[in-house]
N, C-alpha and C positions, 0 to 999 in steps of 0.2 A: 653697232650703228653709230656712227660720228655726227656731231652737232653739230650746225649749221653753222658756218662763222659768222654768216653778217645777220644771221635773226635770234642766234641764242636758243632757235629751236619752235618761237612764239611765232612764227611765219608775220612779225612786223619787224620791218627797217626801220630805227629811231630817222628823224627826219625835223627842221628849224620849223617848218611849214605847214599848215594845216592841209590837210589833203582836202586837192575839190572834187567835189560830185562831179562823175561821168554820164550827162544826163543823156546820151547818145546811146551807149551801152546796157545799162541799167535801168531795172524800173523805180519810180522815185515810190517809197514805202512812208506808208502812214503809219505809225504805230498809237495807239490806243494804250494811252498806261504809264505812266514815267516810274511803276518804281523797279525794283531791283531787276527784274527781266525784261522790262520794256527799255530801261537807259544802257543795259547791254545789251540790246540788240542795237539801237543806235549807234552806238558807239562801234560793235562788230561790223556796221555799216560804213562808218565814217573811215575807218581805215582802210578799207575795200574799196573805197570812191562810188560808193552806193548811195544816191540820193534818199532824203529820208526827210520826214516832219514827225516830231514828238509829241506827242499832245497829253495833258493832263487833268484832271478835273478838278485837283485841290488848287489851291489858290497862289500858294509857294513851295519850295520843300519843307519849310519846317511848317505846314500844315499839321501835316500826320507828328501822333508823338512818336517820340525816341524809338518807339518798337523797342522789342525782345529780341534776344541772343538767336544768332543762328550758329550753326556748325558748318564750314566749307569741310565736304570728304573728298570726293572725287574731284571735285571743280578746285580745289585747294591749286591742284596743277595746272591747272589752265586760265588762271588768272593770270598769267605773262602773256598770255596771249587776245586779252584785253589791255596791255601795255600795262600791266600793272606788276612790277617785279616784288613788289613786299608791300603787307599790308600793316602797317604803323598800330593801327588799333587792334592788331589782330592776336590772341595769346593761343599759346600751344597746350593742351593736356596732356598730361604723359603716365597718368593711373585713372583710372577707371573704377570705383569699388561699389559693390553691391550690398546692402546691408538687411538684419531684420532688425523690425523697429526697435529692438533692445539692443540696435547698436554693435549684434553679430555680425563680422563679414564672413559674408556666404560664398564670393565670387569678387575676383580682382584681374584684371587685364589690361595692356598697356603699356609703354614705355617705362620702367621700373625706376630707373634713374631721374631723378628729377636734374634733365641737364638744360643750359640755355637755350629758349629757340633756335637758334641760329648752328647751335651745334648739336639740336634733335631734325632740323632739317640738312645740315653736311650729311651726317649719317645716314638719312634718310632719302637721297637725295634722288635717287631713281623709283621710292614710292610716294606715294601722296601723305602729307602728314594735316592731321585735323585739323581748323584752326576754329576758336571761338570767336567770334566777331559780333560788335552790335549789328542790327537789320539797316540801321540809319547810317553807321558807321562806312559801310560796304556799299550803300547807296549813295553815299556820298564820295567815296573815293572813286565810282564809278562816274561818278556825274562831272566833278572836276577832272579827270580824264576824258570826258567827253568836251570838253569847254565852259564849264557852268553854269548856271543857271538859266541865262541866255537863251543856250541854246533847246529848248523848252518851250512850247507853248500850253503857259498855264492856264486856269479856267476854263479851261472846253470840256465840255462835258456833252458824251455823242447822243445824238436825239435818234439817228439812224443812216441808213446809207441805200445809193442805189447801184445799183451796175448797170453802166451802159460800154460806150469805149471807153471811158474811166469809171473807176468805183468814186461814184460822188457822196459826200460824206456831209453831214448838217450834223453841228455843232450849239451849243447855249452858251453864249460866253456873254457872262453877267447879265440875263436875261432878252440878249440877243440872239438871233438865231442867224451861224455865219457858216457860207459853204466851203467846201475843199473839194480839189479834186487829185486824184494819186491814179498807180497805176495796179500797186497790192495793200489791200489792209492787212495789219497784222492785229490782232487780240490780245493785248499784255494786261489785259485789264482786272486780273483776281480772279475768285473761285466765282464772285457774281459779277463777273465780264457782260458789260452790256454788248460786246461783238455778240460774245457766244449766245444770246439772250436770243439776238436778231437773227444771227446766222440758224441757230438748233432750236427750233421750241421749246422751252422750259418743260412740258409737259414730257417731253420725248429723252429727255436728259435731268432729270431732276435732281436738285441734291439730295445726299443720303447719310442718316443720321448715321454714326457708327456707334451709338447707346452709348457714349459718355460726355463728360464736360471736363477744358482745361482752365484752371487757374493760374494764371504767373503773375508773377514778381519779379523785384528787382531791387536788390537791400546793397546799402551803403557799408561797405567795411569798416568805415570809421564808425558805425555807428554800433561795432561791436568789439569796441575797443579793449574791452575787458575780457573778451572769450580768446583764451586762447585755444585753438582746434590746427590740428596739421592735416584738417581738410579744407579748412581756408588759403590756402596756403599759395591759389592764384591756378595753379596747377594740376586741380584734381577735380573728377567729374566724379560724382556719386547719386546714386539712387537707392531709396527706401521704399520697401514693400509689406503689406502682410498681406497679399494675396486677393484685397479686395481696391484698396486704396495705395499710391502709388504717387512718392515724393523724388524728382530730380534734380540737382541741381549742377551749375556747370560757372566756371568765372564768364562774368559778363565785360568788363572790362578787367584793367591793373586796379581801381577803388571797386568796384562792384559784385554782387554774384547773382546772378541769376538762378530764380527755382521754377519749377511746373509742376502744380499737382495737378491728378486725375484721379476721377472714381467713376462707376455706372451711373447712370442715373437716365429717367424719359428723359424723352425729347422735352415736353412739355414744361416739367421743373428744370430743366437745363435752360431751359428760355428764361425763364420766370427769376432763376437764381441770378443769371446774367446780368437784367433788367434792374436789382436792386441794386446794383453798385458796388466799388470797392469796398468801403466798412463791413457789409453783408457777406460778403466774397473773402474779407480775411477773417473776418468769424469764423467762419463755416471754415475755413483750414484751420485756424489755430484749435477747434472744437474737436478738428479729428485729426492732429498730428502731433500729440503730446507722446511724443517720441526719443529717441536718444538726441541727449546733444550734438550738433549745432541746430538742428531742426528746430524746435519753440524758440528761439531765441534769435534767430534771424529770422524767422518769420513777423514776431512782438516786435523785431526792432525795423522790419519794411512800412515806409511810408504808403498808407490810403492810395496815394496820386501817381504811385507805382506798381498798381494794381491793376488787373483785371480778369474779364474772366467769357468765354465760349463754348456752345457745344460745339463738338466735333463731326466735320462732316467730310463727306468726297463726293466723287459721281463715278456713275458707270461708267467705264473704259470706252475712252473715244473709238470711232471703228471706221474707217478706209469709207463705210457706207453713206455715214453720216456727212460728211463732208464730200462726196464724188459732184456734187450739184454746185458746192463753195463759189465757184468761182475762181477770183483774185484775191479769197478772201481764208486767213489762217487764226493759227491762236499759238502762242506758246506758255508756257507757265504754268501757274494756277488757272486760266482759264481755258487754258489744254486739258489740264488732267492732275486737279485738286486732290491734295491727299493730307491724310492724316499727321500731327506734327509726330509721332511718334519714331521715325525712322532718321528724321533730320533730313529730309530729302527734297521737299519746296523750294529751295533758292538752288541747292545745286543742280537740279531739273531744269529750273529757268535759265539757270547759265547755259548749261550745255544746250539748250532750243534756243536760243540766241546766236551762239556760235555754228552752230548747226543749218541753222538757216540764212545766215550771211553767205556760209560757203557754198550752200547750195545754188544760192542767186548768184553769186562769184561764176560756179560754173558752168551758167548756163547764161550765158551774153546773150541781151535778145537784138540787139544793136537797132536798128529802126522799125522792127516788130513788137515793141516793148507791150502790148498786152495782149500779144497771141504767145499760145502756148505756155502761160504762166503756172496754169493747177498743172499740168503735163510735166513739163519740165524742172519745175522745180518745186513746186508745192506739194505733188504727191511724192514724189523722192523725202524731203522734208517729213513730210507726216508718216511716210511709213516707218523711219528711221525711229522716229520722236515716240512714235506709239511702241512701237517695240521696245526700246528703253526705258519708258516710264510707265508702261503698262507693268512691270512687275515690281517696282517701288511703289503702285499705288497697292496693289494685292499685299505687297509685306508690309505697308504702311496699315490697311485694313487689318491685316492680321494682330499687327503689335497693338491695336486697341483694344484687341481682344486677351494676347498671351499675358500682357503688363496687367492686367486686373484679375489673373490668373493664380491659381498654386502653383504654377511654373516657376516663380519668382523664386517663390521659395526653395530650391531646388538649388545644393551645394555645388560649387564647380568654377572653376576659373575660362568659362566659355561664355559668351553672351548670350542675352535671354532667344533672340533671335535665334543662334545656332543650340538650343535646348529646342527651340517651336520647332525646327526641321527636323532634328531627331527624329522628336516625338511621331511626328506625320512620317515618315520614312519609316514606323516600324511596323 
């Protein structure tokens, strides 16, 4: 198959000019949510000539902190097609190692060679290659490709909505209450989407503990100036186990690395541990992670204000049922179909229902019909697509909070724990 000459493959024309909204053609979309899946759908709108309004409920972006480290997998690829050809903040890993806490590797996989980005992606260049990226980093690369900050309407915070011929929308902006009106709401709003809150009864859709809690971090390499480890080394993902507790760490930037622990625990002490803060939170790690080096020693040397900590949860799988009534009215992301961090699957899910849903509304011109036939035409196309592809990222995302606190772990083999949990089910 030959690449397209004039889009590179990204199905965008580079172009001096901002593209205008085709308000004639398109329906203008509200979106609920500015962060990582709501400013890509935006943006997948804006290059499409899809009218759109963003709205956010934090005050700026740098509201929210820095966040933690995510992984682009699949969506690694499809970021040119947010116009984004390389991601600057972005690092490659190219080994993978498994350990038991005395520092045995059990399991290794991965690129072997530690070669440059740029020439683990030539080589790679018709698969998708990992990349480590901060959450804030990605969000922001995405939002400056959208225009900046601007384009953004911060402090709205939705009170609810009505549908008539438009979805009329009432917002709080700084204790005002100001209306909107669009043609489709979208739900980019997290695992507690006030969309999805209004759209599905909580009762009917509840969150669902998956019996553990994660802790992360986020430690300054300068500040382990003296260790020298060649798993620091920028380039290497590793995970530590003994079968009950469950240490990961992954580069967070070029200075930083990022770690996640996890163990069982109620719901009700995973609240409660939450609640007392970071000091409490890296106690309780350093208390149970005196393990092979680099582990106690980047953990002793992460800053308090780099901490944090949650139980882990999802929902039951969205269903075709639950949304037939919708309307004009959708979700993508997390508050589509929340799932567990274990998989690394959360942001690359929201990418692809961003892009996913641009093109749907692309193909389906309503030209001066724009709010008949909206769930028909393009919202259930949309969600049947969406649910089927992240219905079973949320299942193996459920599942890895179960196998990673498992004997599994322990278990020799240069295959991932994931493809050890399918075995095992397959016999």
């Amino acid at each position: 198959m030959q690449t397209c000459p004039s889009c590179l493959g990204s199905g965008l024309v580079p172009t001096d000019e901002r593209p205008l909204a085709d308000e004639n053609n398109y329906p203008h979309v509200a979106i609920v949510g500015a962060g990582i899946g709501g400013i890509a759908l935006a943006l997948a709108c804006l290059h499409r000539q899809i009218p759109f309004t963003l709205f956010e409920r934090d005050g700026s972006f740098n509201d929210r902190s820095q966040g933690y480290g995510l992984t682009l997998q699949q969506a690694s690829k499809e970021m040119k097609k947010f116009g984004i050809s390389n991601l600057d903040a972005g690092l490659v890993s190219t080994l993978h190692l498994a350990h038991t806490v005395e520092g045995n590797v059990i399991g290794e996989w991965g690129l072997r060679k530690l070669l440059a980005k740029e020439a683990i992606q030539a080589k790679n260049k018709n698969k998708h290659t990992n990349i480590h990226i901060a959450r804030q980093s990605l969000r922001l690369a995405l939002l400056n490709q959208l225009g900046g900050s601007s384009h953004v309407l911060w402090n709205h915070q939705l009170i609810g909505y009505k549908l008539g011929e438009k979805v009329e929308l009432t917002f709080d902006v700084n204790g005002v209450h100001q209306a909107f009106k669009a043609d489709l709401l979208v739900g980019a709003d997290g695992i507690r989407s006030s969309v999805r809150r209004l759209l599905i009864n909580e009762k009917t859709s509840p969150l669902r503990y998956l019996g553990c809690i994660v802790i992360l971090g986020i430690c300054k390499l300068n500040a382990l100036e003296n260790l020298d480890d060649p798993l620091l080394d920028g380039a290497t993902v590793f995970q530590t186990a003994n079968g009950i507790e469950r240490m990961y760490m992954m580069p967070y930037d070029k200075d930083s690395i990022m770690w996640q622990f996890s163990f069982p625990i109620s719901e009700d002490e995973a609240k409660a541990l939450s609640k007392k803060g970071a000091e409490d939170l890296k106690t309780e790690v350093s208390k149970r992670t005196q393990w092979h080096k680099p582990i106690p020693q980047i953990i002793a040397a992460t800053e308090t204000k780099e901490i944090t900590g949650y139980p882990v949860y999802d929902r039951v799988l969205l269903s075709h049922d639950l949304l037939r009534n919708a309307g004009p009215v959708t979700l993508i992301g997390d508050a589509a179909h929340p799932m567990s961090p274990f998989k690394g699957q959360g942001a690359n899910q929201a990418l692809l229902d961003a892009l996913l849903l641009a093109q749907k509304i692309t193909s389906a011109r309503t030209g001066q019909n724009k709010e008949l036939h909206l769930r028909e035409k393009v919202l259930q196309p949309y969600e049947k697509e969406m649910i089927d592809r992240s219905s079973i990222k949320v299942k193996k995302s459920a599942e890895a909070a179960e196998f990673l606190h498992s004997d599994l772990v322990l278990q020799e083999g240069n295959v991932t724990f994931g493809s050890k949990w399918s075995s095992t089910k397959s016999i």
